[in-house]
N, C-alpha and C positions, 0 to 999 in steps of 0.2 A: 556178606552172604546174599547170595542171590535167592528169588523164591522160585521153587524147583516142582511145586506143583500148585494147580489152582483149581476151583470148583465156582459153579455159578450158583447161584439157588434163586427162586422164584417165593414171591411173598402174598398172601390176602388177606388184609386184619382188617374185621367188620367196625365201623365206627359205632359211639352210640348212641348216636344220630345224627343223622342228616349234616355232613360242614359245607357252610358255605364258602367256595371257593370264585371269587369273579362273578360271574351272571351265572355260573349253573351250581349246583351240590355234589356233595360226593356221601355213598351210603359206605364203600370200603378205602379202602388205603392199599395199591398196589406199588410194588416194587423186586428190585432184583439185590441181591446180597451174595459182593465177592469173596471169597477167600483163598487168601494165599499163603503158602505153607513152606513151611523150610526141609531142605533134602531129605533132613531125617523125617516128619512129620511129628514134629514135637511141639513145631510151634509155628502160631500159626493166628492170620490180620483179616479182620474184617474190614468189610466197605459197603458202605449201601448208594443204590443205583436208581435213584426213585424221583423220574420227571413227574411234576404234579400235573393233570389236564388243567387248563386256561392261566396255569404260572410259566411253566417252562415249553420253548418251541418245539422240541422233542419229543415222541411218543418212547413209550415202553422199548416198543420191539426195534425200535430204532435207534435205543441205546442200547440193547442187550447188542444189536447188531455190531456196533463200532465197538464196544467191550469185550466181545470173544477175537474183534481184529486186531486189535492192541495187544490184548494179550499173548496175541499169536506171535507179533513180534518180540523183540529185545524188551524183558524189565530191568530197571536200576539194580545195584548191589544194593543193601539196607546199611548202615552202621554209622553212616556219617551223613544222614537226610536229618533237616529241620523243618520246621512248617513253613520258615522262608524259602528253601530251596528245590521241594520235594516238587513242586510243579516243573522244574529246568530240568525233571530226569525222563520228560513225556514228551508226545508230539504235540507242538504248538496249536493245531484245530483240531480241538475234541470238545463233542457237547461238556455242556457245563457239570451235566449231573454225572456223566460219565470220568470225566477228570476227578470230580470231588472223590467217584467209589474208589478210583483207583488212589487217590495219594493217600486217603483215608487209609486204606489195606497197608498200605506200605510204611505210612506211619507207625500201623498199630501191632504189623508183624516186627518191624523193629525193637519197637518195645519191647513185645515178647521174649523178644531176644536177649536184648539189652536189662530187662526187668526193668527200666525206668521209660517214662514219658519223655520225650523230646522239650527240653524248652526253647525258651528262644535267646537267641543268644544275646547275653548282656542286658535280660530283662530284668523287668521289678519282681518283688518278691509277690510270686502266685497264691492266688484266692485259696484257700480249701473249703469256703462255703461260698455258694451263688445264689444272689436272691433272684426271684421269679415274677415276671406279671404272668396274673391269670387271664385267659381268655374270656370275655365274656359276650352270647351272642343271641339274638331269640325275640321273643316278645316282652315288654312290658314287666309281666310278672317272673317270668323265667327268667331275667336277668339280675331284676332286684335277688329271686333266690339264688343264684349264682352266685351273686357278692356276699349275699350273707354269709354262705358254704366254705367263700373262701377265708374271705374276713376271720371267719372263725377259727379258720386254719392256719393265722396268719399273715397271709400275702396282703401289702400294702401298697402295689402297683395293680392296679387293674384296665386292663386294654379294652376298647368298646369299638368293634364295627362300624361302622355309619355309614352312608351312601346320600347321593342326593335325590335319592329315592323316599329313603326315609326318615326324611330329617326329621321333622314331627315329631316320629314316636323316640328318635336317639336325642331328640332334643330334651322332653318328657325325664328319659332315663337317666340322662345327664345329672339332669337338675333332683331327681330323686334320689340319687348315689351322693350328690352335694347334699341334700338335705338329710339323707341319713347318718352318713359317714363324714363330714364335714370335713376339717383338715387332715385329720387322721390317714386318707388315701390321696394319692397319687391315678391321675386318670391321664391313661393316653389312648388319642381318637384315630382310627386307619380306616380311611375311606376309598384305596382304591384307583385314585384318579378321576374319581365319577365327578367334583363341582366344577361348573367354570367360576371364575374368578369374582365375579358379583353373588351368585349363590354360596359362595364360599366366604363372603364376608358375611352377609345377613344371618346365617348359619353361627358362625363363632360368637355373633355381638349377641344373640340371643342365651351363650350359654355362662355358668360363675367361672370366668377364664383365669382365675386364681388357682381355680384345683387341677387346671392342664398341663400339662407338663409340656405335649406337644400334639398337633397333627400331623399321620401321616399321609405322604403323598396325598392332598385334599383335591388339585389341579388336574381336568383333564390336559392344559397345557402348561407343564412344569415351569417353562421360562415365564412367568409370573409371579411367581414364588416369591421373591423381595417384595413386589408390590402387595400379597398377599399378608407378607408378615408387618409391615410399615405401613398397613392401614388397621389389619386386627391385631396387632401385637403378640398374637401366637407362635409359637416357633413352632419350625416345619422338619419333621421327620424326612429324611432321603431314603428309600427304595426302591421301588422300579427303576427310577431315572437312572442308580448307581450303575444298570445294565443296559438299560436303554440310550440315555446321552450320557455317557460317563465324563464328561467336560461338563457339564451344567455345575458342577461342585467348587469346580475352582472359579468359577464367573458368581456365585452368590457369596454375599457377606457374611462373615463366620457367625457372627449373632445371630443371625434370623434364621440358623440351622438348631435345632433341637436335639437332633441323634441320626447317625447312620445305622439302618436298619440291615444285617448284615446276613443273607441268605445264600452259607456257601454252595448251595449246587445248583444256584440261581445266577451268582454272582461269578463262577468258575475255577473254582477250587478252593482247598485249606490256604496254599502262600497266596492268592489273590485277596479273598477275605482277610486273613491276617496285616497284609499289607495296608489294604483301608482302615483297619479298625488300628494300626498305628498311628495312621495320620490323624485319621479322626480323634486318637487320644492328644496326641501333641499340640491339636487347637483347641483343646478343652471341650471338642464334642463328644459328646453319649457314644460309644459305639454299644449298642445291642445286636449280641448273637443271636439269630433267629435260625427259625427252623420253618418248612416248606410239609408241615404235619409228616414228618419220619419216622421209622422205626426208634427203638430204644438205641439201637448202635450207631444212629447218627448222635443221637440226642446225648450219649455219654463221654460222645469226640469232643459234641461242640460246647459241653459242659467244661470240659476240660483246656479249649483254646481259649474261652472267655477268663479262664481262673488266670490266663496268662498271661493279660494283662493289665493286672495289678490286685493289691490285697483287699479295694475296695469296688468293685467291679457293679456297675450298673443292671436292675434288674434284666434276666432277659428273657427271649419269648423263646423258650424251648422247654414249657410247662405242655406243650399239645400233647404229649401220654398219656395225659386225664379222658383223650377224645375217645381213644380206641378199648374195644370191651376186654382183649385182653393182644398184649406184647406180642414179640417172637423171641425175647430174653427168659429164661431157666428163673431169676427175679426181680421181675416188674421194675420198673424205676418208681421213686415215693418220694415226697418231700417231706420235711420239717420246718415248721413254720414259715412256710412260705419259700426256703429252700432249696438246693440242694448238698449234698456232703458231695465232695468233687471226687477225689478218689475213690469214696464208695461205688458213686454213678457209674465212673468210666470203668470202673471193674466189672459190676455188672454189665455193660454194654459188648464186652466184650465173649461172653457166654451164651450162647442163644439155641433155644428149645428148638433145635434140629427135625423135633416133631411137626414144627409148625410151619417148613422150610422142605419146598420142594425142588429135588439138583436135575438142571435142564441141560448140564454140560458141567463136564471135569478132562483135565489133562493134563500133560506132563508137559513142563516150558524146557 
């Protein structure tokens, strides 16, 4: 079944406070959200459309742009797309964030369709819960209460900002999250790109590198990365580079990788993502599904593609819902101890408060 009509909508969810994204902040969270709908309008896929400013090279209006032209052309029939294949049924140059809304949509109206989730084919047997790292970002004090917040609630992965701007005070934090919470937590450090490679050693040998799991991307210049891991012993998170030199992966030593940090509308859609996050499982690396601070309808897909590879699935970063004051979902997404329930999520994701969702363009394909 082909989708026989489509609407755009337009989004702005106030954070609740200030995210740091790159060298500037962000106070809202904008984005666009497609739906595509089947002849009769019974059923009916979401996708969200959302270039972050200083992550993705595309602005807003410059995906809405290429997303009302796509859609003007030829869509796939639904019935027989996987998350492997649903990218072969588009054109080969489409921004990244724009690809991800539309296979997303098409994914998800299939389902609709189908009442089940696509899996993959000939996989393992899928998650129904997903554990979370929490984000944690701020001062000093604000961070300590952050862990505690979460701790309390569970989460035993906690992610830390850094920069080599403020090593100092993440160096400080570090060691106070080691001293309160001992082995009990899991810490992992995403800096960005911002060290070179000597700031980046003196950096790690100052912190308890027992409770790190990994840094991510530490390197302003990534081809160092072996040398960085084979003098600190720290294993190194891949993301930027996964977009930026997508050959850098196969040239480093599988040990001194720590996880592929996996950012589908960064990265270039669901079968792109998926495809890394296979290989990365086959060499025994972390793949962590991330998320680019999305709405809840990204967050309930990518909840859902992490459960699908395998029944023990590595925490992942698509706990950012905690940022925003309130969703564009009918019921908010929530975890459990540290959590989430996968089918719950993705069913909520797929429901969204129409209230909060302004349509910039609709038509008939």
């Amino acid at each position: 079944m082909k989708p026989a009509h489509a609407a755009i909508y337009r989004y702005s969810i106030p954070f609740v406070r200030p995210v740091p994204v790159r060298q500037t902040s962000l106070d809202t969270r904008d984005g666009l959200v497609l739906a595509l709908r089947s002849p009769d309008r019974q059923h009916t896929g979401l996708g969200e459309i959302a270039p972050l400013p200083g992550l993705h090279n595309e602005s807003l209006d410059e995906a809405f742009d290429e997303l009302a032209a796509t859609l003007r052309k030829k869509l796939p029939e639904t019935g027989n797309l996987t998350l492997l294949n649903v990218s072969d049924t588009l054109e080969e140059r489409l921004y990244p964030s724009v690809r991800t809304g539309i296979e997303m949509a098409l994914l998800n109206l299939q389902a609709s369709i189908t009442g089940q989730f696509p899996e993959l084919p000939c996989g393992p047997e899928p998650a129904t819960t997903l554990p979370l790292n929490a984000l944690l970002f701020g001062d000093n004090a604000t961070v300590l209460q952050q862990a505690e917040h979460f701790y309390q609630q569970g989460y035993r992965t906690l992610k830390l900002k850094v920069n080599a701007l403020n090593k100092a005070d993440a160096t400080g934090q570090i060691r106070t999250l080691d001293r309160v919470f001992g082995s009990s937590i899991t810490l992992r450090l995403d800096s960005n790109q911002s060290f070179d490679l000597e700031a980046a050693i003196r950096f790690l040998e100052a912190l308890p590198k027992k409770r790190i799991a990994y840094i991510e991307e530490p390197l302003s210049d990534p081809q160092k990365i072996a040398e960085l891991f084979r003098r600190s012993g720290v294993p190194i998170a891949l993301d930027e580079s996964l977009w930026q030199t997508p050959d850098l992966r196969h040239a480093l030593p599988d040990e001194c990788l720590g996880a592929y940090i996996l950012k589908p509308s960064r990265i270039g859609g669901i079968t792109a993502t998926m495809k890394l996050a296979i290989e990365a499982e086959a060499k025994g690396i972390p793949a962590v599904i991330s998320s680019g601070f999305e709405s809840g309808i990204s967050l309930g897909f990518y909840a859902k593609m992490a459960s699908l590879l395998g029944p023990n699935p590595t925490a992942c970063g698509i706990d950012t819902f905690r940022q925003f004051t309130k969703d564009i979902l009918i019921t908010p997404l929530c975890s459990q101890s540290g959590s989430l329930c996968v089918e719950s999520i993705w069913r909520r994701s797929t429901a969204p408060d129409m209230s909060r969702l302004t349509c910039i363009e609709q038509w008939t394909l």
